[in-house]
C-alpha positions as CSV (number, residue, x, y, z in Angstrom):
1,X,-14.0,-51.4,21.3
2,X,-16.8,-48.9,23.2
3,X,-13.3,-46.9,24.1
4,X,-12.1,-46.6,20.9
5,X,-15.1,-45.4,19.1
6,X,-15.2,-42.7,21.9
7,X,-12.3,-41.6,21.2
8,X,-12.6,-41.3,17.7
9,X,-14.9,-38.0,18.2
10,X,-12.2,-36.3,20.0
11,X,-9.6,-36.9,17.7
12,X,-11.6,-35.5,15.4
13,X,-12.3,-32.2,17.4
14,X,-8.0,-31.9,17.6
15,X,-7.8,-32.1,14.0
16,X,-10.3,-29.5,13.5
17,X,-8.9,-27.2,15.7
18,X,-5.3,-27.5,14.6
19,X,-6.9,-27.6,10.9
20,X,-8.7,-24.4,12.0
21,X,-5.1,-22.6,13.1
22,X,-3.4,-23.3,10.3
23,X,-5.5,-22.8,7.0
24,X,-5.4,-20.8,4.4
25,X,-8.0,-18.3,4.2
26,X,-7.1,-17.2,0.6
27,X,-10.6,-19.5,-1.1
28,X,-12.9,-17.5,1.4
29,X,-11.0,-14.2,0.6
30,X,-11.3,-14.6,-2.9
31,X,-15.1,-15.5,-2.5
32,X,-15.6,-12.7,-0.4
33,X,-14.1,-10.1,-3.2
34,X,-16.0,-11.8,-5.9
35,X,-19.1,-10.3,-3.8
36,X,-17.6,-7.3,-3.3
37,X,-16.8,-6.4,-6.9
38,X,-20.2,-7.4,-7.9
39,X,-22.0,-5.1,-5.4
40,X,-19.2,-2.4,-6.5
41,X,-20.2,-2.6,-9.9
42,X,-23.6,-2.3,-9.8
43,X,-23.3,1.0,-7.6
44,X,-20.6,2.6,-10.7
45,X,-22.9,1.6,-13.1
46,X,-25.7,3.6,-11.0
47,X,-23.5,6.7,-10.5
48,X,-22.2,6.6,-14.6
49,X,-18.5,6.0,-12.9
50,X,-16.1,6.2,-16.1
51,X,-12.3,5.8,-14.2
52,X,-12.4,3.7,-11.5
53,X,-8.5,3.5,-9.0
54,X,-8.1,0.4,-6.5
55,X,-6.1,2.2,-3.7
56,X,-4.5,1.2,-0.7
57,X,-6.2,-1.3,2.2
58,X,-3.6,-0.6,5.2
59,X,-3.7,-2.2,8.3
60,X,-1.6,0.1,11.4
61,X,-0.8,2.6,9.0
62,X,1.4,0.6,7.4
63,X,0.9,-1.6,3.6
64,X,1.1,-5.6,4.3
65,X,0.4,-8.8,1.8
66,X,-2.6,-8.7,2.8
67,X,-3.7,-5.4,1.9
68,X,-1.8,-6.1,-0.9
69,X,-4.0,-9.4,-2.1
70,X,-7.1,-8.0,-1.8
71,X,-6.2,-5.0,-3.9
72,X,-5.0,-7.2,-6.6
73,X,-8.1,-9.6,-6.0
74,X,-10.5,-6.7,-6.1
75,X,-8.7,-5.3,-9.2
76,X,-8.8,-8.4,-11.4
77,X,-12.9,-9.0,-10.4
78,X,-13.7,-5.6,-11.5
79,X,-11.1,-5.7,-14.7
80,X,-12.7,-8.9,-16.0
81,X,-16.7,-7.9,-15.5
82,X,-17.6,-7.8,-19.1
83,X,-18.6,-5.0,-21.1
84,X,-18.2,-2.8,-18.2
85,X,-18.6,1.1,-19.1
86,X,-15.8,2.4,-17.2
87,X,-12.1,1.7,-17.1
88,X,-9.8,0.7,-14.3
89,X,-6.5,2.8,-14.2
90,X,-3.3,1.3,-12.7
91,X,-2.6,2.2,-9.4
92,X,-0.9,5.6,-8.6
93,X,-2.9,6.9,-11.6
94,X,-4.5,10.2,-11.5
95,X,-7.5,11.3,-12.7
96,X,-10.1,9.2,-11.4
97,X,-13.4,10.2,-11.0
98,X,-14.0,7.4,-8.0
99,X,-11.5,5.5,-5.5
100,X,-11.5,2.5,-4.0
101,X,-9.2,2.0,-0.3
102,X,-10.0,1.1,3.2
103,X,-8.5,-0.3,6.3
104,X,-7.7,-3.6,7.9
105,X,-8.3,-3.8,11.5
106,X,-8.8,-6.5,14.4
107,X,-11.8,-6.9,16.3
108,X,-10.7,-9.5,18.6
109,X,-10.1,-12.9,17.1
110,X,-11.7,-11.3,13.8
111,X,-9.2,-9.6,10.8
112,X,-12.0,-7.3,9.4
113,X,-11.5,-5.7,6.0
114,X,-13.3,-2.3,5.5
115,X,-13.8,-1.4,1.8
116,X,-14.8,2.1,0.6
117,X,-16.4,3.7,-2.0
118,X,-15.5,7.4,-2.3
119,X,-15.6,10.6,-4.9
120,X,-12.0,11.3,-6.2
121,X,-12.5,14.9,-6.1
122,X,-13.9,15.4,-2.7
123,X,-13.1,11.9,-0.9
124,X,-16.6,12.0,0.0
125,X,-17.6,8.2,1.4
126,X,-20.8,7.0,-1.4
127,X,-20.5,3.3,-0.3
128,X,-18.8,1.3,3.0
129,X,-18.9,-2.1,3.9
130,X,-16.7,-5.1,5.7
131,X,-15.5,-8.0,5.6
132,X,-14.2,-10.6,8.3
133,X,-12.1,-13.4,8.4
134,X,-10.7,-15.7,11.7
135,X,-7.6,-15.0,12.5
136,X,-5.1,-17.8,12.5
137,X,-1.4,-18.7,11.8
138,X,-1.5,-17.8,7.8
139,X,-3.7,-14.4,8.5
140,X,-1.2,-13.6,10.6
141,X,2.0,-13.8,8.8
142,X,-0.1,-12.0,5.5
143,X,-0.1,-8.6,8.1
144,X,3.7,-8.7,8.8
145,X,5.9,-6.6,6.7
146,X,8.5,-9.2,5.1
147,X,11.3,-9.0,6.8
148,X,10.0,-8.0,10.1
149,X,9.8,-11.6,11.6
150,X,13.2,-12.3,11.0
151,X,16.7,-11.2,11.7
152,X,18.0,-11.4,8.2
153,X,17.1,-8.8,5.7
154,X,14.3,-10.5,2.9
155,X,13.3,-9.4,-0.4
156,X,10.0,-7.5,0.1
157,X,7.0,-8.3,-1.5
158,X,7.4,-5.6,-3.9
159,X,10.8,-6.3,-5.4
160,X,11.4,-6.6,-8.4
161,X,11.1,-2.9,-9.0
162,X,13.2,-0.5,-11.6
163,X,13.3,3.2,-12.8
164,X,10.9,2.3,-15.6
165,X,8.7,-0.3,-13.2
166,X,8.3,1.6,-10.0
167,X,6.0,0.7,-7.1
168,X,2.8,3.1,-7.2
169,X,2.2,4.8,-3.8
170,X,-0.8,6.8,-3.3
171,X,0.4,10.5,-1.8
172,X,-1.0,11.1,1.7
173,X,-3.0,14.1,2.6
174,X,-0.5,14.9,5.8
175,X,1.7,13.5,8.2
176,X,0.2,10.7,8.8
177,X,0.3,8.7,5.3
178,X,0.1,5.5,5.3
179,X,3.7,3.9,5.7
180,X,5.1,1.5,3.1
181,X,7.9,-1.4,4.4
182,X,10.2,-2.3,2.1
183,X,13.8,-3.5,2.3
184,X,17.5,-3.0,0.8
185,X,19.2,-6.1,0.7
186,X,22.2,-8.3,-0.9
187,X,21.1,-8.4,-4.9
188,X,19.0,-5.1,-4.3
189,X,20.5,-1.7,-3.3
190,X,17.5,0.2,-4.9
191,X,13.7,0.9,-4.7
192,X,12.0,3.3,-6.9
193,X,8.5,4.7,-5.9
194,X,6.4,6.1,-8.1
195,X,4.1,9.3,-7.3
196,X,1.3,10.9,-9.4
197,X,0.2,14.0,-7.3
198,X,-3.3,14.7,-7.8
199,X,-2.7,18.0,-6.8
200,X,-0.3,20.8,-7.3
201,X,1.1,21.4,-3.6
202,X,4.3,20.9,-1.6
203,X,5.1,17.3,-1.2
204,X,7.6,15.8,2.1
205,X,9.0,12.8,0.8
206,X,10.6,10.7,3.4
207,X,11.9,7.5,5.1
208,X,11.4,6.3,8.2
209,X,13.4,3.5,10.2
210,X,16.8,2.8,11.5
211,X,18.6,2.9,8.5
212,X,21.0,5.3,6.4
213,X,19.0,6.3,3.6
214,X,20.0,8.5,0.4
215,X,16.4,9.4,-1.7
216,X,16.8,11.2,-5.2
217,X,13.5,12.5,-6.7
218,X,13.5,12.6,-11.0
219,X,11.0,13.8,-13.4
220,X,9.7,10.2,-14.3
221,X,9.2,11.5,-18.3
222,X,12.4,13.3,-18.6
223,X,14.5,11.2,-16.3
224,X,16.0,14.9,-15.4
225,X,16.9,14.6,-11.6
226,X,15.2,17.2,-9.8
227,X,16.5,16.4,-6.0
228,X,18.4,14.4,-3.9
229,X,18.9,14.2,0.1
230,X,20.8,12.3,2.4
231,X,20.2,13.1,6.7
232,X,17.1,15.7,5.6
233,X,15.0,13.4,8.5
234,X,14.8,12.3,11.3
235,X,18.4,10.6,12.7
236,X,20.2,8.9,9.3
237,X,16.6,9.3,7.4
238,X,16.5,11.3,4.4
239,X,13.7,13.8,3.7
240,X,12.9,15.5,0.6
241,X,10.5,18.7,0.8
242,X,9.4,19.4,-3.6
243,X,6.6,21.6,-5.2
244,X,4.6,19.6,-7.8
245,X,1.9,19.3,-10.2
246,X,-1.1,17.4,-10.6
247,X,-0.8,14.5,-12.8
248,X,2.9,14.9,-13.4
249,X,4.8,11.6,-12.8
250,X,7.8,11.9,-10.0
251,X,9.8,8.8,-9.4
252,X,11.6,8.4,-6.1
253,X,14.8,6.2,-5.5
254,X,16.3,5.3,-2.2
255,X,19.5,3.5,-1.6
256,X,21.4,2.8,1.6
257,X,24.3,5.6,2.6
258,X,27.4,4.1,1.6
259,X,25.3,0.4,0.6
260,X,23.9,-0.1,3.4
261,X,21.0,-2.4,4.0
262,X,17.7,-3.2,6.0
263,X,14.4,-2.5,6.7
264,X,12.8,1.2,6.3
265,X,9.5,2.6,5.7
266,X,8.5,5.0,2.9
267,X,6.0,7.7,2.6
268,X,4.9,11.1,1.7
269,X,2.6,13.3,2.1
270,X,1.4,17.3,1.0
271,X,3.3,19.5,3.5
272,X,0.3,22.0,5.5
273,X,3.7,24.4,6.3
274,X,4.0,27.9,4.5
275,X,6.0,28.2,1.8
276,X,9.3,30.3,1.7
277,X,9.3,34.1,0.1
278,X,12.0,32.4,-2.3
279,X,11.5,30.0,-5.7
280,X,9.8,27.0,-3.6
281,X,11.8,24.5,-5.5
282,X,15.1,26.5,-4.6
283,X,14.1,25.3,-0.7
284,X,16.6,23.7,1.3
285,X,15.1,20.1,1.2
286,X,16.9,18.9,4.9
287,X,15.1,21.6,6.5
C-alpha cells in the first residue's frame, strides 16, 4: 500500500509536465492584454490621444497567428473601454496620431511579446513594455506560418479575402518590411492586400518565395488598374516599383503565373533609390 501511495506523487509530476507541454496559453494571453490595454489607456488619456492604430507584432520579420491574436486581443480591450475619448481606426488606416506594434521574440524557453507605444508622425517610442509566456507545443504552432509545417498547400489564416475585403498591411519604411505568409491554393487563386501610404513616396511592392507570382496594383476607390508585373523580382517573383500619395487607398492582387499555387511572402516598402528624369509612374516597374 506504502508503494502505491509513493507513487501516486510521481504520477502526478508526469501529468503536470505533459499538462505543462501541451496547454493552451490563450486564458493567460488574454489576461495579460487585458492589463495591457488598461495601462495603454490610461497613458492616451494623459497624452489627449484622439486616433489610436493596432499595428503589426512580428516575430522573425515575418506576421504569424500569434502576432495576429494579440493584435485582435489588444484591439477589442481598447474598442470596448467605455466612453473612451479617442477612436480606434481599422488597421492599414492612415492618419493616426499614435501607433501601437512591437516584436515577438525568444528568450530561451520564454516567447516574450514587446508592445509599443509610439507618435505616428515621428515613430518616436512614448511607452514599451513586455510580456512572456512558456513556450510549449501550442505557442509553438501559433509562430508558424500556416502552411509551412506541411507539405500540402493550406488556406492561410487570412483567407477569406476579396477586392472589396483586402488584408491591411502596414507599408515598411525600407527593405526590410516585415514579411507577410500567405498562400494560393485549390478554391483560392487570389489575395488582395490593401495599402494606405502615410506618405507620398515611391513604394516596391513585392513577393518573395519560390513561387510564380503575377501582382496587379488598382486604385482601391476607382478600381482603375494602375500596374501590373510578372518576373519584376527576384527569380519567378514579381515586383512592382509605384509613386503614391498619403492616405490614398492602393489595393494589391497577386495570383500564381499560369494558376499556380503555394506558399509566398508579401511586402513592401518606400524605395530610398532616386527617381528617374521621366514621369515616375511611367517607370519600368521590373527594373
Amino acid at each position: 500500500m506504502k508503494k502505491h501511495l509513493c507513487f501516486i506523487p510521481v504520477l502526478f509530476f508526469i501529468i503536470s509536465i505533459v499538462y505543462a507541454q501541451t496547454a493552451s496559453p490563450v486564458p493567460q494571453m488574454d489576461s495579460a492584454v487585458k492589463v495591457l490595454a488598461g495601462d495603454m489607456h490610461k497613458t492616451l488619456i494623459g497624452k489627449r490621444a484622439q486616433k489610436i492604430t493596432v499595428g503589426q507584432f512580428i516575430y522573425r520579420s515575418s506576421i504569424t497567428p500569434l502576432g495576429t491574436y494579440w493584435i485582435n486581443q489588444l484591439t477589442e480591450e481598447l474598442a470596448n473601454i467605455p466612453n473612451r475619448p479617442y477612436i480606434i481606426l481599422g488597421g492599414g488606416s492612415a492618419g493616426s496620431d499614435w501607433t501601437i506594434s512591437g516584436e515577438i521574440v525568444e528568450v530561451a524557453d520564454i516567447i516574450r511579446i514587446y508592445t509599443r507605444l509610439m507618435r505616428s508622425e515621428d515613430r518616436a517610442v512614448e511607452t514599451a513594455s513586455h510580456s512572456d509566456f512558456a513556450r510549449n507545443e501550442v505557442i509553438t504552432r501559433m509562430l508558424l506560418s500556416e502552411g509551412s509545417h506541411s507539405s500540402s498547400v493550406a488556406m492561410d489564416e487570412w483567407e477569406i479575402d476579396s477586392f472589396d475585403n483586402p488584408v491591411p498591411y502596414e507599408i515598411g519604411a525600407d527593405e526590410n518590411a516585415v514579411v507577410m505568409n500567405r498562400t494560393l491554393h485549390d478554391g483560392d487563386d487570389e489575395d488582395f492586400f490593401l495599402l494606405v501610404p502615410d506618405r507620398n513616396g515611391r513604394l516596391v511592392i513585392e513577393t518573395t518565395g519560390n513561387i510564380d507570382t503575377y501582382m496587379e496594383l488598382f486604385d482601391a476607390n476607382s478600381r482603375e488598374s494602375l500596374e501590373e508585373n510578372d518576373d519584376g523580382g527576384s527569380r519567378y517573383n514579381a515586383r512592382i516599383r509605384y509613386t503614391v500619395q498619403a492616405g490614398k487607398r492602393y489595393i494589391v492582387k497577386v495570383t500564381g503565373y499560369d494558376g499556380e499555387k503555394g506558399q509566398y511572402g508579401f511586402r513592401a516598402y518606400f524605395s530610398t533609390q532616386a527617381l528617374p528624369d521621366e514621369d515616375e509612374n511611367d517607370y519600368d516597374s521590373t527594373t
